[in-house]
VMD Tcl script that builds the backbone (N, CA, C; Angstrom):
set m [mol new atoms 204]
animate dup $m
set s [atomselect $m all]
$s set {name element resname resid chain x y z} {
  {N N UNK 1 A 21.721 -24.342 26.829}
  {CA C UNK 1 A 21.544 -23.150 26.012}
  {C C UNK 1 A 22.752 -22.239 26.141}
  {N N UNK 2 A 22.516 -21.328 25.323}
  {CA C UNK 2 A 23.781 -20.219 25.489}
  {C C UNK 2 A 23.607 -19.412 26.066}
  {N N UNK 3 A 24.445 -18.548 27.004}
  {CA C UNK 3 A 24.742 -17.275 28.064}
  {C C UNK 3 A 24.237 -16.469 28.008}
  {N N UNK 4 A 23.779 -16.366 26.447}
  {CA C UNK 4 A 22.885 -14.974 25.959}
  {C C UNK 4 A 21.412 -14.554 26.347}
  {N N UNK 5 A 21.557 -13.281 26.464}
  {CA C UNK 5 A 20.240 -13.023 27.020}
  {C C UNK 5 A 19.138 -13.232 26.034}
  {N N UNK 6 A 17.567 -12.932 26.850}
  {CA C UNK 6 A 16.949 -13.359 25.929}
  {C C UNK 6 A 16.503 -12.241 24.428}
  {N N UNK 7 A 16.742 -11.527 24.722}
  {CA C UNK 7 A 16.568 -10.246 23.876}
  {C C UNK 7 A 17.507 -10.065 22.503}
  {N N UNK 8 A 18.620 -10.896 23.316}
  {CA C UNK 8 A 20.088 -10.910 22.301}
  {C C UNK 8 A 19.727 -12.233 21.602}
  {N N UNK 9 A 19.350 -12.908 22.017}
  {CA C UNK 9 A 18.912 -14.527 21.189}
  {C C UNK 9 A 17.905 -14.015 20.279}
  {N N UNK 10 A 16.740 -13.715 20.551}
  {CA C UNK 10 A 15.567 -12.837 19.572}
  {C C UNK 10 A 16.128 -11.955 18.432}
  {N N UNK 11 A 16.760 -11.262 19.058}
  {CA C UNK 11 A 17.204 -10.380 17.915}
  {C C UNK 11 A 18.495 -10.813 16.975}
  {N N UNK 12 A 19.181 -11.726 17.113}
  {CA C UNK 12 A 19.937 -12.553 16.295}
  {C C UNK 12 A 19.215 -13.798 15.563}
  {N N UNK 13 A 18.211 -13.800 16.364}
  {CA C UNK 13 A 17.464 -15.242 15.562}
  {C C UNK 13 A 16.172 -14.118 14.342}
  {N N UNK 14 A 15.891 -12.934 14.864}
  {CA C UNK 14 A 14.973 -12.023 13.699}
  {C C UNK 14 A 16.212 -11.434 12.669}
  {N N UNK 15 A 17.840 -10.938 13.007}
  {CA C UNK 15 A 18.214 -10.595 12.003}
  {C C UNK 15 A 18.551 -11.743 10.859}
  {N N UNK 16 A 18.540 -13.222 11.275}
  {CA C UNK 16 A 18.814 -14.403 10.351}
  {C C UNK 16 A 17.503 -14.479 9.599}
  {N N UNK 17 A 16.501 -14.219 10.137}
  {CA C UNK 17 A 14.896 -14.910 9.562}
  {C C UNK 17 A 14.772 -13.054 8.204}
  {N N UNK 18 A 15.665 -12.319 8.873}
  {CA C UNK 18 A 15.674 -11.250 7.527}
  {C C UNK 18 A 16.672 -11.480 6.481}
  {N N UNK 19 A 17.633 -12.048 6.796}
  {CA C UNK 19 A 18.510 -12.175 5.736}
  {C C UNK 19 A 17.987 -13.271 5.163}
  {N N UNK 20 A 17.239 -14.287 5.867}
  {CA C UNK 20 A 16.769 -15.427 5.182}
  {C C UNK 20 A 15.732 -15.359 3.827}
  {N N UNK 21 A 14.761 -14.038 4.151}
  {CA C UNK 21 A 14.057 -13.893 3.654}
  {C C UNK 21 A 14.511 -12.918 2.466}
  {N N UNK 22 A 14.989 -12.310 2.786}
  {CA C UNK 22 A 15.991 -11.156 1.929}
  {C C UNK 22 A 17.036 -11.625 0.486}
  {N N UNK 23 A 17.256 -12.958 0.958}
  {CA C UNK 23 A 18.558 -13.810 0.370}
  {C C UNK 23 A 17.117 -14.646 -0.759}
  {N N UNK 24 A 16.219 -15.153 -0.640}
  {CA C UNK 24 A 15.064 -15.874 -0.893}
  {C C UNK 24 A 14.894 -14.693 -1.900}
  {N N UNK 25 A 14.235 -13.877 -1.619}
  {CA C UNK 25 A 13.570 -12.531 -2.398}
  {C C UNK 25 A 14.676 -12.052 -3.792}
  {N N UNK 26 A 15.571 -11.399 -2.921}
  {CA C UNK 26 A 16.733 -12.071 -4.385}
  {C C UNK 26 A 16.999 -12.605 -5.420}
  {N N UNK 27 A 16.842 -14.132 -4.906}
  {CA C UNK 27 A 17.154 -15.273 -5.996}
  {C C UNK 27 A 16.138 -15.619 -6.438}
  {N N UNK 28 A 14.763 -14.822 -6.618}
  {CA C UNK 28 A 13.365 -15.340 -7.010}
  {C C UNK 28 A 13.443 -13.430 -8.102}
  {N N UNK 29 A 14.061 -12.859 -7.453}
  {CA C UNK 29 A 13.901 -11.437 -8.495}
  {C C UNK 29 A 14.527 -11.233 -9.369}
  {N N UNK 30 A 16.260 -11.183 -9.091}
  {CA C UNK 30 A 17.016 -11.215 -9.867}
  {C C UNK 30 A 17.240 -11.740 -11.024}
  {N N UNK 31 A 17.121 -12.562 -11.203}
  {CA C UNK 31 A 17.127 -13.803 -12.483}
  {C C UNK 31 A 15.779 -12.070 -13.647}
  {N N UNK 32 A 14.958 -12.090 -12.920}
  {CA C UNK 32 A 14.102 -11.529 -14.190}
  {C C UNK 32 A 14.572 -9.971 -14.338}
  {N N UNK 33 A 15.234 -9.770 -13.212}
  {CA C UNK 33 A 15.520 -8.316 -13.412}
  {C C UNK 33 A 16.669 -8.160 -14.601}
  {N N UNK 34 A 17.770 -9.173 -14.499}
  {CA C UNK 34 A 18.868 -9.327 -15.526}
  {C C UNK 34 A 17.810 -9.517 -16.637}
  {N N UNK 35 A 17.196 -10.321 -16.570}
  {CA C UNK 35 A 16.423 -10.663 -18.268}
  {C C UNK 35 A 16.094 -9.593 -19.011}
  {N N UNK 36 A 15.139 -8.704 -17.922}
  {CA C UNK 36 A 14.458 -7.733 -18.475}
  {C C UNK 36 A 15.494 -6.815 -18.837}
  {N N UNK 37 A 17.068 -6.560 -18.449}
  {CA C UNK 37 A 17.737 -5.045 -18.391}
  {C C UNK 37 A 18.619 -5.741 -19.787}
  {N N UNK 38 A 18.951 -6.950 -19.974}
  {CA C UNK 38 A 19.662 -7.733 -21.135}
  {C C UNK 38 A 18.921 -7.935 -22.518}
  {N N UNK 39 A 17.572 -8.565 -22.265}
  {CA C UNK 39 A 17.367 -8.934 -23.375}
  {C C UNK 39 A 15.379 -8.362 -23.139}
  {N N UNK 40 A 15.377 -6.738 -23.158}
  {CA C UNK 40 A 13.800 -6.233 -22.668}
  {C C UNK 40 A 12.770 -7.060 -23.843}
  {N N UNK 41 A 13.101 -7.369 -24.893}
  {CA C UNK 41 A 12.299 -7.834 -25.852}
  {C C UNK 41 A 11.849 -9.305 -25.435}
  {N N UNK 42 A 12.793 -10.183 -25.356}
  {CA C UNK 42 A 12.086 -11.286 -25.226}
  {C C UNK 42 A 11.454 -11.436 -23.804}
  {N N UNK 43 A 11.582 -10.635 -23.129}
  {CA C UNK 43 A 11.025 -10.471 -21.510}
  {C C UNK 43 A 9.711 -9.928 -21.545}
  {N N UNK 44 A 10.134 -9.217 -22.594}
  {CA C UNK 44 A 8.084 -8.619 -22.708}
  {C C UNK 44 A 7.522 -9.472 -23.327}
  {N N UNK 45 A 7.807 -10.303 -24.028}
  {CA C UNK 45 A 7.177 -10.862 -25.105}
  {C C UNK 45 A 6.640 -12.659 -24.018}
  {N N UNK 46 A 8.147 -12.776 -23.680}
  {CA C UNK 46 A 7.736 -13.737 -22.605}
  {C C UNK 46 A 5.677 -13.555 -21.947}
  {N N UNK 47 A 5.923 -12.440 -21.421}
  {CA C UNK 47 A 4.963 -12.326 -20.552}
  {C C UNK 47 A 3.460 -11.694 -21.314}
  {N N UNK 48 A 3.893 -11.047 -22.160}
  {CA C UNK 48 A 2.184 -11.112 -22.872}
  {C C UNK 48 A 1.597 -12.360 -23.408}
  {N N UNK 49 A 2.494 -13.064 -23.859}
  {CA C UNK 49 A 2.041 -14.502 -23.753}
  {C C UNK 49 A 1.497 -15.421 -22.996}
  {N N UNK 50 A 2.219 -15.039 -22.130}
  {CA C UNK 50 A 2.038 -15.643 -20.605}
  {C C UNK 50 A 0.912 -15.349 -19.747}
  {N N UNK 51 A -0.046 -14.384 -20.097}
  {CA C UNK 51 A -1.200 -14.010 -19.366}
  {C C UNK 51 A -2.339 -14.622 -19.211}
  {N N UNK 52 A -2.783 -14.550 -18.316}
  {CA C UNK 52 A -4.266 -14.953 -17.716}
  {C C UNK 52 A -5.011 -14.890 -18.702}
  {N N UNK 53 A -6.204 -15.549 -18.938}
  {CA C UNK 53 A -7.487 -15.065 -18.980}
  {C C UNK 53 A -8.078 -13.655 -18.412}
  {N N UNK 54 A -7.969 -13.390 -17.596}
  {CA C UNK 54 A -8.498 -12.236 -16.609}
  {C C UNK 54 A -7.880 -11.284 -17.199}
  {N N UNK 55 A -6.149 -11.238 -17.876}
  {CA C UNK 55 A -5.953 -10.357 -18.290}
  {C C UNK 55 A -5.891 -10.224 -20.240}
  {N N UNK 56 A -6.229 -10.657 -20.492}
  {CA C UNK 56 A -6.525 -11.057 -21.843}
  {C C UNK 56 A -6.870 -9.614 -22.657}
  {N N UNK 57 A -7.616 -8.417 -22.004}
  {CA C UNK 57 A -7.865 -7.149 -22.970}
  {C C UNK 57 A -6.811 -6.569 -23.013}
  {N N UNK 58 A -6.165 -6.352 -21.590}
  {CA C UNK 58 A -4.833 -5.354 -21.443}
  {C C UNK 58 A -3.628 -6.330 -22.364}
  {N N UNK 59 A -3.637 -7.678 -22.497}
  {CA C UNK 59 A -2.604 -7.932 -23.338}
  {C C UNK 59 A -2.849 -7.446 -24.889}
  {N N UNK 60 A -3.919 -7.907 -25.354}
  {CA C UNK 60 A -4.924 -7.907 -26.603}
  {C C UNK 60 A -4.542 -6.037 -27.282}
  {N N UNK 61 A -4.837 -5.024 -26.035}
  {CA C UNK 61 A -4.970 -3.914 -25.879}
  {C C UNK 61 A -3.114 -3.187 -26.366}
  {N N UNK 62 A -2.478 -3.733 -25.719}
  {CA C UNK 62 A -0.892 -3.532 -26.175}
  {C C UNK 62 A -0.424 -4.117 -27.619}
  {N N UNK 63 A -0.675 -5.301 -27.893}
  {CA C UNK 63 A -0.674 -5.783 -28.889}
  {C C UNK 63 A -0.983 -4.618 -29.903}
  {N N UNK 64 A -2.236 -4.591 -30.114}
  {CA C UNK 64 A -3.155 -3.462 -30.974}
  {C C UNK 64 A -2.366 -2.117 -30.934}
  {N N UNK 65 A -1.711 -1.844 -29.900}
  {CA C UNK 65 A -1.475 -0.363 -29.888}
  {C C UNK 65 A 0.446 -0.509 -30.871}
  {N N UNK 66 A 0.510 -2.193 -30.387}
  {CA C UNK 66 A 2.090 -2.288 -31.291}
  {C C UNK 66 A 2.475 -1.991 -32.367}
  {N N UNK 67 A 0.876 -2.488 -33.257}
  {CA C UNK 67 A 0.623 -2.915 -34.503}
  {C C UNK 67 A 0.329 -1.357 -35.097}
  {N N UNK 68 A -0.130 -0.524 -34.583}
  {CA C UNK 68 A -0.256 0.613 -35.195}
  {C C UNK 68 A 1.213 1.527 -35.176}
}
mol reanalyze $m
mol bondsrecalc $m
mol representation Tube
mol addrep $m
């Protein structure tokens, strides 16, 4: 093993498991955040489509309020 104490090993092995997770979170957000700030129309439109069952009034509900 290495020289390092154990406190210094922990806390270099928790700041990697944050950037790990941090770097992850990112490349799963970003992509939609550009979509939405580039092209907001087809990003909304994407996703009222895209809805549940469960959410089916609140899409239904926007729709209706478009149309007027």
């Amino acid at each position: 093993m290495s020289d390092l104490p154990i406190g210094e090993f922990a806390l270099r092995d928790l700041l990697r498991a944050l950037w790990l997770v941090s770097l992850i979170f990112i490349c799963l957000i970003l992509p939609f955040y550009l979509w939405q700030q580039l092209a907001p129309e087809s990003y909304e439109e994407f996703w009222l489509k895209s809805v549940s069952p469960m959410s089916r009034d609140a899409r239904n509900e926007i729709l209706r309020q478009r149309s007027l």
